[in-house]
C-alpha positions in Angstrom: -13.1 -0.9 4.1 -10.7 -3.9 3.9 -8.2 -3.8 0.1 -5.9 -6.5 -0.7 -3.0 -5.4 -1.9 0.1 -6.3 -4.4 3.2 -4.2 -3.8 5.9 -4.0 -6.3 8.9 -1.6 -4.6 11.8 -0.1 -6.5 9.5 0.6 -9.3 10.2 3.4 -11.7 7.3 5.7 -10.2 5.0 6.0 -7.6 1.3 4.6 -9.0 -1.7 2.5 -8.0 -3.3 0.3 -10.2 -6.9 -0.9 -9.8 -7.1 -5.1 -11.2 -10.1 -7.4 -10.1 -10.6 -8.0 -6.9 -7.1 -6.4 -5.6 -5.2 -2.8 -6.0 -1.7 -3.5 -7.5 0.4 -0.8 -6.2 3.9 0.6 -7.0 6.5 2.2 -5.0 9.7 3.6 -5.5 11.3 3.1 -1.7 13.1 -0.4 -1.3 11.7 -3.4 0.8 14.3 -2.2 3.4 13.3 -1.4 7.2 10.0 -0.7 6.5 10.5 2.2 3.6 8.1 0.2 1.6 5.1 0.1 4.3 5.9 3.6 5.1 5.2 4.6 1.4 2.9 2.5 0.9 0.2 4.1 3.6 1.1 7.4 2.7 0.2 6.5 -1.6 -3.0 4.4 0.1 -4.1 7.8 1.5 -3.5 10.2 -0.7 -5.3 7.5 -3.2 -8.2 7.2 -0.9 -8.5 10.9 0.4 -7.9 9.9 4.1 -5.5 10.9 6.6 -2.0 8.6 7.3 -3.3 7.0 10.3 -6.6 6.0 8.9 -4.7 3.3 7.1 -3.6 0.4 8.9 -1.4 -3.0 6.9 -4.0 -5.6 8.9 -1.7 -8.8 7.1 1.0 -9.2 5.1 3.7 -6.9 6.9 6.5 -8.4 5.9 5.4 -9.7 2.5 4.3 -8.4 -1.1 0.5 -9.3 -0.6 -1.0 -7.8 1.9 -4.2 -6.7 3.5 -5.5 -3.2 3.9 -7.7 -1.5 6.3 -8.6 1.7 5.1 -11.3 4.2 7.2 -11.8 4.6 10.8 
């Protein structure tokens, strides 16, 4: 399954947030050496009921919209 993405970081809480078309997601950790991605697979799983490394950032590593392949 492919989920495009909005990430907000340094927010006040942890949270995902389902909009049309796209999931906005919130994270507490910094844009900062990858804190942000790291955070943002591990929220993406637990969200989705799949393991860590079934979630994969396909585009968008670097930015705030990004591309999400979540399964196998």
């Amino acid at each position: 399954m492919i989920v495009t993405v909005r990430v907000i970081p340094r927010a006040r809480q942890n949270k995902v947030v389902e909009e049309t078309g796209r999931l906005k997601v919130y994270l507490t950790a910094p844009p900062v050496e990858g804190k942000a991605n790291e955070a943002l697979i591990e929220l993406l799983a637990k969200h989705f009921g799949v393991k860590k490394k079934q979630v994969r950032i396909v585009r968008g590593d670097k930015g705030r919209d990004k591309t999400i392949e979540i399964g196998a």
